[in-house]
C-alpha positions as CSV (number, residue, x, y, z in Angstrom):
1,X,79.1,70.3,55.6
2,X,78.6,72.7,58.2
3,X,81.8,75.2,58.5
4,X,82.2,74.9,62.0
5,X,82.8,71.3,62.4
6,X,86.7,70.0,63.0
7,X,87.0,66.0,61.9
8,X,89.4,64.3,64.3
9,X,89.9,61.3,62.4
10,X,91.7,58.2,64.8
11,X,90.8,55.3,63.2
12,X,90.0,55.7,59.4
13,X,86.3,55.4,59.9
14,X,85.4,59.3,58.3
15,X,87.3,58.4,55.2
16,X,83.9,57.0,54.7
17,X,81.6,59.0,56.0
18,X,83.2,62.2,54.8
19,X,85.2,61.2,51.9
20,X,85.5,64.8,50.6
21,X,85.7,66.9,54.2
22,X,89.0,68.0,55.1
23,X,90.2,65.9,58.4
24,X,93.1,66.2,61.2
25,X,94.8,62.6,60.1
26,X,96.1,61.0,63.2
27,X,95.5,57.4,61.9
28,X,99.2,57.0,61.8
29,X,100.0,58.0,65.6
30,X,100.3,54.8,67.7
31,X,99.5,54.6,71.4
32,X,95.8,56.2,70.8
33,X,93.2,53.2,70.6
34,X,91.3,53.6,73.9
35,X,94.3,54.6,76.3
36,X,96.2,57.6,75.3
37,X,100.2,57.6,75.8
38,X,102.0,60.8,76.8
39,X,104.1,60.6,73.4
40,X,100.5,60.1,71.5
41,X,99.2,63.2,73.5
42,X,102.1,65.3,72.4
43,X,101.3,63.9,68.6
44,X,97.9,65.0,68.9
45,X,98.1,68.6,70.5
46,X,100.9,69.5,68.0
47,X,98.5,68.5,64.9
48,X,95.6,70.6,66.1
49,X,97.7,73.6,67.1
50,X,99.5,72.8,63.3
51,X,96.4,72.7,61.9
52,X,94.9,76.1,63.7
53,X,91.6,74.6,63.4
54,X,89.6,74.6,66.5
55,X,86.1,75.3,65.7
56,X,83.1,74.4,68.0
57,X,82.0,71.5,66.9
58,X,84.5,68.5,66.5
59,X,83.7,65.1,66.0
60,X,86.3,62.4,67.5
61,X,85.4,59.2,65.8
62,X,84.4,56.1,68.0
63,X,84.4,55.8,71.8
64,X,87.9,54.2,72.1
65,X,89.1,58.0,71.4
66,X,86.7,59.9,73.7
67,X,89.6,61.0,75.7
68,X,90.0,63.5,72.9
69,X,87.7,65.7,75.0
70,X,90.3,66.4,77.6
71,X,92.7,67.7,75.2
72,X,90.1,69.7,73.7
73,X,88.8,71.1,77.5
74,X,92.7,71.8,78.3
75,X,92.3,74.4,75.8
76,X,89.4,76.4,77.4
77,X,91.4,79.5,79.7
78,X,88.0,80.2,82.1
79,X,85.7,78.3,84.7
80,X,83.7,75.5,83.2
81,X,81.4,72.7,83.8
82,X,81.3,69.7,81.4
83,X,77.9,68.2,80.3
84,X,78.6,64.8,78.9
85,X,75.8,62.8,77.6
86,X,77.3,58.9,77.2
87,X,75.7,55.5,78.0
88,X,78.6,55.5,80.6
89,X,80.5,57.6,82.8
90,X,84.0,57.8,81.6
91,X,84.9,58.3,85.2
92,X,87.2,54.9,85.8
93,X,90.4,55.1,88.0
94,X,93.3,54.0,85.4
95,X,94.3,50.3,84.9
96,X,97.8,51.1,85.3
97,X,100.1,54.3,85.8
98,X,98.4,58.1,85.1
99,X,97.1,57.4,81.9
100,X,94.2,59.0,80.0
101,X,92.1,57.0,78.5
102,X,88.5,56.4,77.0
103,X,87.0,55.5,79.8
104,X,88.9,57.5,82.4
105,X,89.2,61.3,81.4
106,X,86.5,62.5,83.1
107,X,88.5,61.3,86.2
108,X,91.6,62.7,84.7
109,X,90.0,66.0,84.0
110,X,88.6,66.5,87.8
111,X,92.0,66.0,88.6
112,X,94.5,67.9,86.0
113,X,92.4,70.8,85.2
114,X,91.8,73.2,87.7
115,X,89.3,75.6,85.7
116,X,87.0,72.2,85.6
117,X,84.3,73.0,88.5
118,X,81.6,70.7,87.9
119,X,80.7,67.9,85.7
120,X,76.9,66.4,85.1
121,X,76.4,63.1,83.8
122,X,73.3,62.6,81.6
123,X,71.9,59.4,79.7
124,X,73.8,56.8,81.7
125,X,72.2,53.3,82.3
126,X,71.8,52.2,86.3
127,X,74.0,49.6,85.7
128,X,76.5,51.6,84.3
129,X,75.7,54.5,87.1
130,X,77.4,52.2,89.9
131,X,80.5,52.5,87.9
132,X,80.7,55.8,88.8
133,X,80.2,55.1,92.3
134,X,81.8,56.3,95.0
135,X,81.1,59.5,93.0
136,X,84.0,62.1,92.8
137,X,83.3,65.8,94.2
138,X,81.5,68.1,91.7
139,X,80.5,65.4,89.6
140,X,76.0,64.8,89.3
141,X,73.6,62.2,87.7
142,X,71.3,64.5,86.0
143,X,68.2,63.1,84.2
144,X,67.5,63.8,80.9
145,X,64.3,65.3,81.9
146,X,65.7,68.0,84.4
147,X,67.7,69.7,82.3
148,X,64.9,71.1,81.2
149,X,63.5,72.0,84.2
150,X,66.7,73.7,86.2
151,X,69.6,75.4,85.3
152,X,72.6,73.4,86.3
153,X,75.6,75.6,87.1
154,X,76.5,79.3,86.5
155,X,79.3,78.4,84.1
156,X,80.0,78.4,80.5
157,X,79.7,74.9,79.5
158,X,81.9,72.1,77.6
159,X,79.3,69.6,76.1
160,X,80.5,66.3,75.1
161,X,77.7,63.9,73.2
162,X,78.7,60.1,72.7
163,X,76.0,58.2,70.5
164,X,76.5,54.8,72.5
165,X,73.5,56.6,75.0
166,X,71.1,56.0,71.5
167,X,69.3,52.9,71.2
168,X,70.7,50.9,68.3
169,X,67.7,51.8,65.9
170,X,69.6,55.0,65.4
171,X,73.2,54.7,65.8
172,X,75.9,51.9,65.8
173,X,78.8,51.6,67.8
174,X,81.8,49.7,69.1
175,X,80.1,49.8,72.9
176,X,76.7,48.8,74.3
177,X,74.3,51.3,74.1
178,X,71.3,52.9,75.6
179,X,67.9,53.5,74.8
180,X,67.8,56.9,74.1
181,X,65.8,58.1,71.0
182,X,66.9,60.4,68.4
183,X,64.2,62.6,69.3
184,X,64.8,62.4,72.8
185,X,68.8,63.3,72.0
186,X,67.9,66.5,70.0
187,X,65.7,68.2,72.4
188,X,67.8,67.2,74.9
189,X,71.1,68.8,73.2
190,X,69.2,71.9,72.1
191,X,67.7,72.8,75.5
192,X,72.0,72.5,76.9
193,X,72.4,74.8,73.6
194,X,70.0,77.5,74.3
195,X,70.6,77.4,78.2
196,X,73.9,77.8,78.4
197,X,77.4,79.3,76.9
198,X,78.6,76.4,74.6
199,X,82.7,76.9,75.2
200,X,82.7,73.4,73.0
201,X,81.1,70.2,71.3
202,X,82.1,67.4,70.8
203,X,80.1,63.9,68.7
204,X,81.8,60.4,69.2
205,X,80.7,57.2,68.7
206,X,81.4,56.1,65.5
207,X,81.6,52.2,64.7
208,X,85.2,51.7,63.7
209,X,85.4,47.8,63.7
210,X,83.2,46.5,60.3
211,X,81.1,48.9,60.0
212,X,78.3,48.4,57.4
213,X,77.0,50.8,55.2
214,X,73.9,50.5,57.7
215,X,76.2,51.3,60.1
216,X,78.0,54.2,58.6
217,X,74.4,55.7,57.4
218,X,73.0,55.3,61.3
219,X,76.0,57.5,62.5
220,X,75.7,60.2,59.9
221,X,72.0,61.1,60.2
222,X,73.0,60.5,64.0
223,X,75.5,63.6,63.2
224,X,73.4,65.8,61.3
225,X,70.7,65.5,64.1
226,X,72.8,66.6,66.9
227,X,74.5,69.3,64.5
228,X,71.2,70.7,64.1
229,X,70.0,70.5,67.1
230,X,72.8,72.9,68.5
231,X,71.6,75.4,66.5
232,X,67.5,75.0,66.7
């Protein structure tokens, strides 16, 4: 197991994937499965300041806990921009109240974190696009392709990776997916990795809800891909 690699586990899911890495357990906090209470927020930032663990790469465990992102970018104490490659935008206005959830805090980042300057949204479907729409200032469709072609901001970068934008040959889920290749995925993540200052990485996605041994399989090669690509 790479040394660099912090394992949020949410839901139970890495006990088998990585039944021998040590984990952040926050299986017991309540309040966390896609929308994020305040009291679950205060649960989760005391654990990882407890644990004084904050390496680069952290994985976050399915989709419903993407959110973990923000809490991670509240961290970073300089200007960045957020790359986050995702079958969908993350970028909803809340359901009810200010509340951060999985498929809000992008939203809720724009608007609580002031060193956030820009965010780029790669891999999304079209359907899935119009979700994003009308979109919010600083915030870009970018396709996969031109990332390798341009250089996207002048700041220090956040990356977030969610393996619901890989067809379902090579990961599994708890969302609908895209129909990005693993292939496609790595060079996509090491071109962001040797363009830019990596502040952060972050892998979710994982299938929490009966997940097969298929299943669990798909998501760990999925892993060791990306992990690898960061550092080609």
């Amino acid at each position: 197991m790479e040394k660099d690699l912090l394992i949020c586990n949410m839901s139970g899911v890495y006990e088998r994937m990585y039944p021998v890495e040590p984990k952040i357990n926050m299986t017991d906090i309540s309040g966390t499965n896609c929308y994020c209470d305040d009291e679950a927020q205060k649960q989760i930032r005391k654990r990882l300041l407890e644990a004084a663990l904050h390496p680069p790469i952290r994985l976050l465990d399915s989709g419903n806990y993407h959110y973990l992102s923000y809490i991670f970018m509240e961290m970073i104490e300089e200007p960045f921009s957020l790359i986050l490659i995702d079958n969908h935008p993350d970028t909803q206005a809340p359901g009810f109240g200010d509340i951060l959830s999985c498929g809000g805090w992008v939203r809720y980042g724009l608007e609580k974190l002031g060193l956030l300057k820009e965010v780029y949204l790669v891999g999304m479907s079209e359907a899935h696009k119009k979700e994003a729409l009308p979109m919010e200032d600083g915030v870009r469709f970018i396709d996969a392709k031109d990332i390798m072609k341009e250089k996207l901001t002048k700041y220090p970068v956040y990356l977030s990776i969610d393996k619901d934008v890989l067809s379902v040959e090579y990961a599994a889920t708890d969302w609908d997916q895209g129909d990005m290749t693993m292939d496609e995925l790595s060079d996509l993540v090491s071109a962001i990795a040797s363009s830019y200052t990596l502040l952060g990485v972050d892998i979710c996605g994982e299938k929490k809800d009966e997940a097969t041994s298929l299943d669990i399989e798909k998501n760990l090669m999925a892993n060791t891909n990306i992990i690898r690509a960061l550092s080609r």
